[in-house]
N, CA, C and O of each residue as an XYZ file, in Angstrom:
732
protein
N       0.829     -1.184      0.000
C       0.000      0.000      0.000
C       0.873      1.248      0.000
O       1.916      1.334      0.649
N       0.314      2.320     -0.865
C       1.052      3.654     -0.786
C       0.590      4.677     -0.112
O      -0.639      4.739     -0.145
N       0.977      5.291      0.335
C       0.987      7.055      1.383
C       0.331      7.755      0.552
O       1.119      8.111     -0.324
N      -1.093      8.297      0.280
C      -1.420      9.146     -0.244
C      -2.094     10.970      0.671
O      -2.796     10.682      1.640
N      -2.026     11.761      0.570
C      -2.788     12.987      0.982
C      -3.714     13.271     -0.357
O      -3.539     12.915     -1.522
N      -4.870     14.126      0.318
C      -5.699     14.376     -0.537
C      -6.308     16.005     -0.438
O      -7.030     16.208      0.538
N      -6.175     16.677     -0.973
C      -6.893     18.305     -0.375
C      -7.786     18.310     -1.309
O      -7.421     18.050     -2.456
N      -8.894     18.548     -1.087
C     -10.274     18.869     -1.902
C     -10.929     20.234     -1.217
O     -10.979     20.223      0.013
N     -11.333     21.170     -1.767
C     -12.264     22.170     -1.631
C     -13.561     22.271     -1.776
O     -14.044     22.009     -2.877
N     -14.392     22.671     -0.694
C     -16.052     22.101     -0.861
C     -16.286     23.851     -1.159
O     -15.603     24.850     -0.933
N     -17.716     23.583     -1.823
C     -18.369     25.067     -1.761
C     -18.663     25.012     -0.398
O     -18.703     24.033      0.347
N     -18.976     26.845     -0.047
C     -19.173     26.914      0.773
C     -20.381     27.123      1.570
O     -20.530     27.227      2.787
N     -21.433     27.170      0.335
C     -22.877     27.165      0.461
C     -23.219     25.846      1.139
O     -24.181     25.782      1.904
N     -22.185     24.428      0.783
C     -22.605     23.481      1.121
C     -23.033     23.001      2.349
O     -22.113     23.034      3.166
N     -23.712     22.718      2.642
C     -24.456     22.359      4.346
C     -23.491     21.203      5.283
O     -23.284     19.992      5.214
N     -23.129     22.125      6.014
C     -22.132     20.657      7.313
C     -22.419     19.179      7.325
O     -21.625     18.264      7.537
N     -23.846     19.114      7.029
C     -24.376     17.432      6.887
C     -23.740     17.066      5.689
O     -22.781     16.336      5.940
N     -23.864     17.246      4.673
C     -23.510     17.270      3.516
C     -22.002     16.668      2.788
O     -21.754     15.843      1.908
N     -21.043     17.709      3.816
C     -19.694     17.879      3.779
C     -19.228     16.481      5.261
O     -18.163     16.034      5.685
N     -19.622     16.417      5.351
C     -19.977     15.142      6.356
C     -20.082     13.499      5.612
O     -19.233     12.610      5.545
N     -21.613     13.563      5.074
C     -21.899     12.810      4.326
C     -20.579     12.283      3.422
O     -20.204     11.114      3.321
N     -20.107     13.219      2.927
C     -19.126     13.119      1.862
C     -17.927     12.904      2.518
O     -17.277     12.532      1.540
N     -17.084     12.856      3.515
C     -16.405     12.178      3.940
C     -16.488     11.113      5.033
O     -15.577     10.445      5.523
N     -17.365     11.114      5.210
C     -18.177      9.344      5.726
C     -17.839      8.470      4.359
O     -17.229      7.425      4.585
N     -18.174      8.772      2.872
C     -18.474      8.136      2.076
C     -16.890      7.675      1.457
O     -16.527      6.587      1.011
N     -16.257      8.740      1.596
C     -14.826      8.660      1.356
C     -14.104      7.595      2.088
O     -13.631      6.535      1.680
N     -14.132      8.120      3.244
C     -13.526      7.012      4.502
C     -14.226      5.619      4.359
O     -13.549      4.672      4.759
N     -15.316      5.367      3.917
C     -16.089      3.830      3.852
C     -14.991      3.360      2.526
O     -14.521      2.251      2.778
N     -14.539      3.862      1.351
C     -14.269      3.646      0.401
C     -12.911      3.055      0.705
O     -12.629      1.892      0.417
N     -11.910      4.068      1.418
C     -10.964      4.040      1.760
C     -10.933      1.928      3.032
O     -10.398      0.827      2.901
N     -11.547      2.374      3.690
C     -11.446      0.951      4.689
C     -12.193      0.296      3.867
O     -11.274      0.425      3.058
N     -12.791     -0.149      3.423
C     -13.626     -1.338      2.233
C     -12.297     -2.071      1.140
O     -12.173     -3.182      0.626
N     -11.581     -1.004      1.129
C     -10.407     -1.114     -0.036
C      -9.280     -1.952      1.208
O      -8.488     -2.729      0.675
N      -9.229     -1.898      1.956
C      -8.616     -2.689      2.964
C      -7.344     -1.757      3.529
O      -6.461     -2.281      4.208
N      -7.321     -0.280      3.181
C      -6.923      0.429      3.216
C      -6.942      1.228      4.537
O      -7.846      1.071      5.357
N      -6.007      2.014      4.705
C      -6.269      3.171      6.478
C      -6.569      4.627      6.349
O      -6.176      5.477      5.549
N      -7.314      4.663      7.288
C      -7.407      6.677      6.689
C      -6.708      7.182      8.124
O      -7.239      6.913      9.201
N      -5.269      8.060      8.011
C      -4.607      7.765      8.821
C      -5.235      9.573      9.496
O      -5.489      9.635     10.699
N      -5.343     10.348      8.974
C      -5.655     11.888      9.359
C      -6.497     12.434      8.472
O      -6.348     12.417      7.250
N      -7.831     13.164      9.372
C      -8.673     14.139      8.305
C      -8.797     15.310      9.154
O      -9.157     15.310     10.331
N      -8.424     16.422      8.363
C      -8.015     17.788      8.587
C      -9.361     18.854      8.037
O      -9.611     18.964      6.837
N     -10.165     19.606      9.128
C     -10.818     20.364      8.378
C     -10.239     21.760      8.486
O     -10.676     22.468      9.393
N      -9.368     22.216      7.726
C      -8.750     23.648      7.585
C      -9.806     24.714      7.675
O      -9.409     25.769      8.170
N     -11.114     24.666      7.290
C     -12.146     25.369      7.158
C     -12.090     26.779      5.785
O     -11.338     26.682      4.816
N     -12.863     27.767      5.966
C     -12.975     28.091      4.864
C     -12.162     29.176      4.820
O     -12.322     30.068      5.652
N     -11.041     29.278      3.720
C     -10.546     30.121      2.634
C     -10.555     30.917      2.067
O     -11.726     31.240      1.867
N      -9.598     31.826      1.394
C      -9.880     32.669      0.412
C      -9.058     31.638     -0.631
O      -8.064     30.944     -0.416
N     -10.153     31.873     -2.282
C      -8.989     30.817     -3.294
C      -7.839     31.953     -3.621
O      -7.860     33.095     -3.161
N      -6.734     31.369     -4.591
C      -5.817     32.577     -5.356
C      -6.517     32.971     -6.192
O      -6.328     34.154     -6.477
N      -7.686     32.194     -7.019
C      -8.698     32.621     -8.070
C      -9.601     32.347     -8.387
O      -9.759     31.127     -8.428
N     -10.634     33.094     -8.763
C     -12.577     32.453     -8.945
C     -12.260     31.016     -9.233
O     -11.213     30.818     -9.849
N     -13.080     29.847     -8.850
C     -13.607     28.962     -9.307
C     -15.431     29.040     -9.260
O     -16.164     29.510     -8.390
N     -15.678     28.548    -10.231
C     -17.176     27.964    -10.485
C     -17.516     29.651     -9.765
O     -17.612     29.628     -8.538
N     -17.636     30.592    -10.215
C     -17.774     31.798     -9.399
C     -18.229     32.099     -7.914
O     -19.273     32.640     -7.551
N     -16.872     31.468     -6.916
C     -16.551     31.393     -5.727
C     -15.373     32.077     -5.743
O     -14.692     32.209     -6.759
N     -15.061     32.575     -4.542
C     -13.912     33.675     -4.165
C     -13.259     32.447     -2.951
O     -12.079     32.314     -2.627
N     -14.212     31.815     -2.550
C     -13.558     31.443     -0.818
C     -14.212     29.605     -1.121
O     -15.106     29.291     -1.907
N     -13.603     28.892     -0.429
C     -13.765     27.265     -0.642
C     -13.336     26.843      0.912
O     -12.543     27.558      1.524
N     -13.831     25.795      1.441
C     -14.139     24.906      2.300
C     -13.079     24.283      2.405
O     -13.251     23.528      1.448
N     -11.479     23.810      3.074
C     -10.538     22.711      2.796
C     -10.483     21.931      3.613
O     -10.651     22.145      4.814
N     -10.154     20.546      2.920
C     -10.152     19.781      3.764
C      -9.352     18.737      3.339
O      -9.705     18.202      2.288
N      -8.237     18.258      3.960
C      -6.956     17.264      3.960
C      -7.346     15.768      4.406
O      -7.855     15.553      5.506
N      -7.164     15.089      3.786
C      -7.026     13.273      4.245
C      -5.770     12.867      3.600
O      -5.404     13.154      2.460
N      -5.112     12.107      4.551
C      -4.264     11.497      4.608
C      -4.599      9.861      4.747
O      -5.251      9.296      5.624
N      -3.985      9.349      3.681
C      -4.555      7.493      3.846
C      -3.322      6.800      2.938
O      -2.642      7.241      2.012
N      -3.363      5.230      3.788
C      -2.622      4.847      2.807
C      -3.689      3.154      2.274
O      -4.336      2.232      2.771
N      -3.277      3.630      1.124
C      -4.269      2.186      0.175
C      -3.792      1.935     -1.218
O      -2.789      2.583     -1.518
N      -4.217      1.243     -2.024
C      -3.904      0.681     -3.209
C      -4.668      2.027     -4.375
O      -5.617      2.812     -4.368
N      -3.536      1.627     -5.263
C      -3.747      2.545     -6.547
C      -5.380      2.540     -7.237
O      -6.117      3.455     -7.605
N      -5.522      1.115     -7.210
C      -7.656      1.584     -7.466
C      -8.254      2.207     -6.830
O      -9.057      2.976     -7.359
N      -8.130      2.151     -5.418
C      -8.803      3.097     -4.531
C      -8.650      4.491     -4.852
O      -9.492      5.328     -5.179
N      -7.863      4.542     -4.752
C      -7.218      6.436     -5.436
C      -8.468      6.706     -6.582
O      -9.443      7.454     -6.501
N      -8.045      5.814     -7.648
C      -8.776      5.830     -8.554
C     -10.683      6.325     -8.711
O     -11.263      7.196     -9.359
N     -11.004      5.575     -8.041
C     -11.938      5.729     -7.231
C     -12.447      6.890     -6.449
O     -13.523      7.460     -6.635
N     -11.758      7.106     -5.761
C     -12.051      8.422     -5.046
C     -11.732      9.785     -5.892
O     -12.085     10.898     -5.502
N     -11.219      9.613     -6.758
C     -10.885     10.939     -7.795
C     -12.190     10.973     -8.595
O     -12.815     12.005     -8.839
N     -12.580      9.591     -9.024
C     -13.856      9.527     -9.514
C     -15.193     10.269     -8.942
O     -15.811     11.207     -9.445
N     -15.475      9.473     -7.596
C     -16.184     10.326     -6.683
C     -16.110     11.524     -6.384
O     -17.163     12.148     -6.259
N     -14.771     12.225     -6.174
C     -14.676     13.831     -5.926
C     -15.557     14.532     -7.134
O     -16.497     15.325     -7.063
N     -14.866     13.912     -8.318
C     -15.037     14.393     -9.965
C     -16.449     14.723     -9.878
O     -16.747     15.902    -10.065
N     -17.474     13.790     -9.598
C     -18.876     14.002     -9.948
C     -19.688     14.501     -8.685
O     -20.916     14.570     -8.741
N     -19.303     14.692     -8.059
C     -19.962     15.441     -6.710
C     -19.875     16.849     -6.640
O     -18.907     17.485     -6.225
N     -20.768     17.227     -6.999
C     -21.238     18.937     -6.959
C     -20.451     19.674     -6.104
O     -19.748     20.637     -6.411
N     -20.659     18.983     -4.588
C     -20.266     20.520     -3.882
C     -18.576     20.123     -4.182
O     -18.009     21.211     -4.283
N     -17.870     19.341     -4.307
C     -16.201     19.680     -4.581
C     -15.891     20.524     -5.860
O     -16.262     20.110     -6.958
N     -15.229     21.682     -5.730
C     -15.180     22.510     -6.316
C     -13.602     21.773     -6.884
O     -13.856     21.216     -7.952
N     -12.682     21.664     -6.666
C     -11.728     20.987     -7.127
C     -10.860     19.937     -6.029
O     -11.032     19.817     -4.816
N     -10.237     19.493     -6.594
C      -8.920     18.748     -5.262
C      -7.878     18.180     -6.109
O      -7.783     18.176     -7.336
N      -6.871     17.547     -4.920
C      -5.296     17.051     -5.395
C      -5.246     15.953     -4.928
O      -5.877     15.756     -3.890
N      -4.621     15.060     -5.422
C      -4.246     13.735     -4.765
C      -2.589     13.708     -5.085
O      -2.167     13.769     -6.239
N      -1.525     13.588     -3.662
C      -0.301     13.537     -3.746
C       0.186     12.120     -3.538
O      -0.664     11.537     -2.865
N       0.960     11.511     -3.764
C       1.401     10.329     -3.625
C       2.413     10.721     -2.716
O       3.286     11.389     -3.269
N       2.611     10.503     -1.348
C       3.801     10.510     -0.399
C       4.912      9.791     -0.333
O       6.000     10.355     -0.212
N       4.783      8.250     -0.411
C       5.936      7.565     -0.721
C       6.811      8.142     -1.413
O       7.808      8.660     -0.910
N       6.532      8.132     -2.782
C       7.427      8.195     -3.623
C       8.479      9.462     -3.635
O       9.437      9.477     -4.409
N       8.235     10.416     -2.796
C       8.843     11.503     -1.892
C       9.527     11.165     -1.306
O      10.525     11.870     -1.149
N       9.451     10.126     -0.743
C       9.976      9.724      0.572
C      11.181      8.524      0.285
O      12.108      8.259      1.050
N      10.822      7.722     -1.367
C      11.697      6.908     -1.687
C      13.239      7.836     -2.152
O      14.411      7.501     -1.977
N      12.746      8.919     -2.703
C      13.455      9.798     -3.044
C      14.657     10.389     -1.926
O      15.883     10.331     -1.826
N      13.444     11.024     -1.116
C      14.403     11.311     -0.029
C      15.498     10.184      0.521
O      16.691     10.471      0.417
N      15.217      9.247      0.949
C      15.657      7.748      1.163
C      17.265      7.609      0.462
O      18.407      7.310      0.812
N      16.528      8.030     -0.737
C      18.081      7.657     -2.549
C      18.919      8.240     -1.930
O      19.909      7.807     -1.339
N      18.478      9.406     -2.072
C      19.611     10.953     -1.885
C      20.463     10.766     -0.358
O      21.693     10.784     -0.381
N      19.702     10.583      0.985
C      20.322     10.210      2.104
C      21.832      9.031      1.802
O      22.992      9.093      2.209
N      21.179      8.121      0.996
C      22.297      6.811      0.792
C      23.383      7.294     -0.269
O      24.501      6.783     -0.328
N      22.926      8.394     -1.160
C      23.715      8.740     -2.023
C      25.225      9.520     -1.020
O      26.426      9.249     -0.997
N      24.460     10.450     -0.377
C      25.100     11.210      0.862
C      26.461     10.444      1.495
O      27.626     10.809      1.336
N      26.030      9.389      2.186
C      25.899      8.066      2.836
C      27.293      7.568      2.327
O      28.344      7.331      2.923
N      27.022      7.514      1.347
C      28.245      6.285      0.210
C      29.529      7.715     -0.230
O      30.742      7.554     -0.367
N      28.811      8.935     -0.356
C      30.202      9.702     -0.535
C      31.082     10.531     -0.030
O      32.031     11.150     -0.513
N      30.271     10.387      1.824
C      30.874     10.438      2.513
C      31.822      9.237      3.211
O      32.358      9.309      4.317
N      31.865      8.422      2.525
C      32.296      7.054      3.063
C      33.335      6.754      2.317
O      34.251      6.103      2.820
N      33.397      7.196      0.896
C      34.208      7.329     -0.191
C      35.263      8.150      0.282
O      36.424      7.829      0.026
N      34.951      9.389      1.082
C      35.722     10.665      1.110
C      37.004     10.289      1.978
O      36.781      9.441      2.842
N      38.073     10.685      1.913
C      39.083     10.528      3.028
C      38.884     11.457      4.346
O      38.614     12.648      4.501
N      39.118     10.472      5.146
C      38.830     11.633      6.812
C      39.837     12.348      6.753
O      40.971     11.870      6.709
N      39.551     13.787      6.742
C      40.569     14.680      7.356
C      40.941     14.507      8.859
O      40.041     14.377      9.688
N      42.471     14.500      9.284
C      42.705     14.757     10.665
C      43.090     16.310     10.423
O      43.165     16.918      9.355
N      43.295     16.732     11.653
C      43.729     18.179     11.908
C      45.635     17.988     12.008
O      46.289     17.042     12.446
N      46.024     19.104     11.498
C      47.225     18.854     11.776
C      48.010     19.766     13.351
O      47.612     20.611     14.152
N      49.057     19.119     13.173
C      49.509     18.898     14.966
C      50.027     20.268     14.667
O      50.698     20.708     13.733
N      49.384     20.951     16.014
C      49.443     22.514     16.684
C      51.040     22.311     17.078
O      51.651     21.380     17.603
N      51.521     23.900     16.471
C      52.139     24.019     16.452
C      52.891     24.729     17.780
O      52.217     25.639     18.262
N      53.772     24.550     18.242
C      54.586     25.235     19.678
C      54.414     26.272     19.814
O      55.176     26.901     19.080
N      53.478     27.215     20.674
C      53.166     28.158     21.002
C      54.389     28.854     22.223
O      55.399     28.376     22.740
N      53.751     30.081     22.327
C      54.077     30.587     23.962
C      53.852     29.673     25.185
O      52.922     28.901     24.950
N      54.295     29.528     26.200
C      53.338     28.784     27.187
C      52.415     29.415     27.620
O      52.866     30.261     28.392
N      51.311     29.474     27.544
C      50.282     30.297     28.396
C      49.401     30.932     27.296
O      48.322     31.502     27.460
N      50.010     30.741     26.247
C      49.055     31.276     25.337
C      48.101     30.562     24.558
O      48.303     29.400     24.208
N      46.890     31.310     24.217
C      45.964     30.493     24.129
C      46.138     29.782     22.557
O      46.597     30.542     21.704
N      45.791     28.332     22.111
C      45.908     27.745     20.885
C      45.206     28.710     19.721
O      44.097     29.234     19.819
N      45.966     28.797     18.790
C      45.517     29.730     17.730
C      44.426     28.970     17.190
O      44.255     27.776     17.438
N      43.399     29.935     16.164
C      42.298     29.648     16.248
C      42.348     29.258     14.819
O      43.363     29.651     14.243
N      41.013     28.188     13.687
C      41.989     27.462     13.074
C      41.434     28.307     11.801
O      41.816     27.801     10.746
N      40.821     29.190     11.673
C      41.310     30.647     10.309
C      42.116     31.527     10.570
O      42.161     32.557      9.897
N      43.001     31.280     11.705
C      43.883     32.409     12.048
C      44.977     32.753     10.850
O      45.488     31.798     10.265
N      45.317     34.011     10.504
C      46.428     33.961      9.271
C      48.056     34.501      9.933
O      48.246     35.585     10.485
N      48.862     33.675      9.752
C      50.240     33.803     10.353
C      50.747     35.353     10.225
O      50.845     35.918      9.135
N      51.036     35.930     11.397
C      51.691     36.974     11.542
C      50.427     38.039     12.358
O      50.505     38.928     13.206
N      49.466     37.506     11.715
C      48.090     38.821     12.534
C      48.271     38.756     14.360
O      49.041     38.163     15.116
N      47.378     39.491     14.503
C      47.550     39.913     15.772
C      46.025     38.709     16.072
O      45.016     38.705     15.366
N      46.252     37.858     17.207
C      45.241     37.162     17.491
C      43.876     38.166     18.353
O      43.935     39.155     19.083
N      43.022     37.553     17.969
C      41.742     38.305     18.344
C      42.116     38.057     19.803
O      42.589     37.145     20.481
N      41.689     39.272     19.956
C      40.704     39.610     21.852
C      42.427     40.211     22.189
O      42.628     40.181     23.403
N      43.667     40.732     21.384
C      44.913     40.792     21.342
C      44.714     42.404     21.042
O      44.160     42.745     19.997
N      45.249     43.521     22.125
C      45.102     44.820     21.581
C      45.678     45.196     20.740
O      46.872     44.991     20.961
N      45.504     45.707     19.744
C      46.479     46.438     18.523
C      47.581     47.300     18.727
O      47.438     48.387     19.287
N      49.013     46.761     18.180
C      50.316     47.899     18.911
C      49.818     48.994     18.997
O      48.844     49.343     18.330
N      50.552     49.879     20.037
C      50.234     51.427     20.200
C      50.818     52.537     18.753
O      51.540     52.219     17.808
N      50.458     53.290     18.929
C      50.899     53.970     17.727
C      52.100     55.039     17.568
O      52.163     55.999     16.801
N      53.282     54.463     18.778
C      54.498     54.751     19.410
C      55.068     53.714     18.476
O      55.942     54.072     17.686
N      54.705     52.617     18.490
C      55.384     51.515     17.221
C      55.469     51.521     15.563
O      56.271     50.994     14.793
N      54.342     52.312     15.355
C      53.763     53.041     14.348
C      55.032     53.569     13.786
O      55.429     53.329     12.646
N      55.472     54.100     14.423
C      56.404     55.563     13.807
C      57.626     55.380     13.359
O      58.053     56.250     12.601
N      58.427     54.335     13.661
C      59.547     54.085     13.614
C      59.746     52.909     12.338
O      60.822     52.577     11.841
N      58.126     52.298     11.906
C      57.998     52.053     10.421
C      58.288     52.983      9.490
O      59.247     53.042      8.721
N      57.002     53.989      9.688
C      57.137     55.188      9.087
C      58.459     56.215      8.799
O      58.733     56.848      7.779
N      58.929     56.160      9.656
C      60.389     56.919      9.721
C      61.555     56.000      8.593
O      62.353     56.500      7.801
N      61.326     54.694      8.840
C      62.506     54.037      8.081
C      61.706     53.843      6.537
O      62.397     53.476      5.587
N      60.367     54.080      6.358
C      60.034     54.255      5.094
C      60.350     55.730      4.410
O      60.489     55.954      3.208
N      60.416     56.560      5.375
C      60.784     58.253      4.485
C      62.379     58.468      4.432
O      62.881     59.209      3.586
N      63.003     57.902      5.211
C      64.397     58.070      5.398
C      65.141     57.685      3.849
O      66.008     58.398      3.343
N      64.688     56.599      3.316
C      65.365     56.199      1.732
C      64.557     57.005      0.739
O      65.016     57.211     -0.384
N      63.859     57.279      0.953
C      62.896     58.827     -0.238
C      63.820     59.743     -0.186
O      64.508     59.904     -1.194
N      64.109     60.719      1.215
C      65.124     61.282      1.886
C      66.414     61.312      0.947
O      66.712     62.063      0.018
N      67.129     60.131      1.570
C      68.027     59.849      0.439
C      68.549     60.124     -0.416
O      69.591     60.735     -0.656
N      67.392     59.399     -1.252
C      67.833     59.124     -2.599
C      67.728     60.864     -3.386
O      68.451     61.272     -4.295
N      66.573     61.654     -2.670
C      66.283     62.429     -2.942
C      67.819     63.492     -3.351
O      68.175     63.889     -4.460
N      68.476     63.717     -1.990
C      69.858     64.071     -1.430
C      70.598     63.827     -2.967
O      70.619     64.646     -3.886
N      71.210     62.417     -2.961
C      72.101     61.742     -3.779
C      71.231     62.197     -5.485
O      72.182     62.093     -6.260
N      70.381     62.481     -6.079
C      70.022     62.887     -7.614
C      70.540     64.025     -7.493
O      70.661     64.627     -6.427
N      70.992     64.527     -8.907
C      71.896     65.209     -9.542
C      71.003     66.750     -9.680
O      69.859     66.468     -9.324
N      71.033     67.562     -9.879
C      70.478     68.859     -9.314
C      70.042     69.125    -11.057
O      70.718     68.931    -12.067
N      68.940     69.529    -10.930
C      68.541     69.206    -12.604
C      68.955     71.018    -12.700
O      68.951     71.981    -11.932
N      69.335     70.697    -14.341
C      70.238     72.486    -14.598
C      69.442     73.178    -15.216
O      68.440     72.694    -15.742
N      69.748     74.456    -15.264
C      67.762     76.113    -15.306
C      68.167     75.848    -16.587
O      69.073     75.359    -17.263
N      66.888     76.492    -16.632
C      67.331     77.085    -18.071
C      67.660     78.559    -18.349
O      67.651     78.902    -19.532
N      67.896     79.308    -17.583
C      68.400     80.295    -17.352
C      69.854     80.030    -17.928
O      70.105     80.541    -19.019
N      70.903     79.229    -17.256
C      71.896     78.713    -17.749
C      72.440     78.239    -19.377
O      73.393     78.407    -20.137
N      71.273     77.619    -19.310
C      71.333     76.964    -20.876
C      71.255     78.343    -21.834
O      72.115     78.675    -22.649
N      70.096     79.015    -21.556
C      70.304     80.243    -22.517
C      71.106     81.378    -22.771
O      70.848     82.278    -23.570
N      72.606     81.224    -21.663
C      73.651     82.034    -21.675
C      74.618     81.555    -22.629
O      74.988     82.165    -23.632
N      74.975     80.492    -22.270
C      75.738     80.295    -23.730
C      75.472     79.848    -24.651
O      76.268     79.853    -25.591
């Protein structure tokens, strides 16, 4: 037997006895078929996304059963010719579920395929200091670690202007043209 759900929409003119009647008649169909009706859901009434049979709002109502493929059959039949069902769905659940099932084992097998990563062996720290953390990038300042003062700052800075300096000194003194136009 297969997992089926069922959502059908009743008008809403239709009378509670009625909408009753009609899933009494369902559920007899369903257990006669040797089948289970495992949940019936009355969501109650709706707005649709769009007119049917010129209705704005529909009646819902969910069954959940599991039984053989004639039965289905059957009951699509019955919905089909019964006035107050304005439309319905019949989902097949299993086959969702075989699916889901595949994909888990697919998972399953290529993680099994995969080589285990170990971690590699931490490297000799400070004593007392805490194990580096494992996106840390070599040379940064470890988090929760205050940032040098900006007394340290300077003495970068200084040995970066000092060869500008320089070189500046040591180039050749470019000649006027004042000069050039004397002789």
């Amino acid at each position: 037997m297969r997992t089926y759900e069922q959502l059908f929409i009743v008008n809403t003119a239709a009378p509670e006895a009625d909408v009753d009647a009609l899933l009494e008649q369902l559920s007899g169909i369903i257990k006669a078929s040797g089948g289970n009706l495992d949940k019936t859901d009355k969501w109650g009434v709706r707005k649709l996304a769009y007119r049917v049979n010129r209705q704005t709002e529909g009646f819902y109502i969910l069954l959940s059963f599991s039984c053989a493929a004639q039965t289905v059959r059957e009951l699509e039949r019955r919905l089909r010719v019964a006035d107050l069902v304005m439309k319905f769905i019949t989902v097949r659940l299993d086959e969702r579920m075989k699916r889901v099932v595949k994909r888990q084992k697919r998972r399953e097998k290529r993680l099994a395929r995969k080589p285990q990563l170990t971690a590699p062996a931490a490297p000799a720290g400070l004593p007392g200091a805490p194990p580096p953390s494992p996106g840390a990038v070599p040379g940064a300042p470890a988090p929760g670690v205050p940032a040098p003062a900006a007394d340290a700052a300077a003495p970068v800075e200084a040995a970066v202007e000092a060869p500008v300096e320089a070189a500046v000194e040591a180039a050749p003194a470019p000649a006027s043209t004042t000069e050039a136009g004397e002789n």
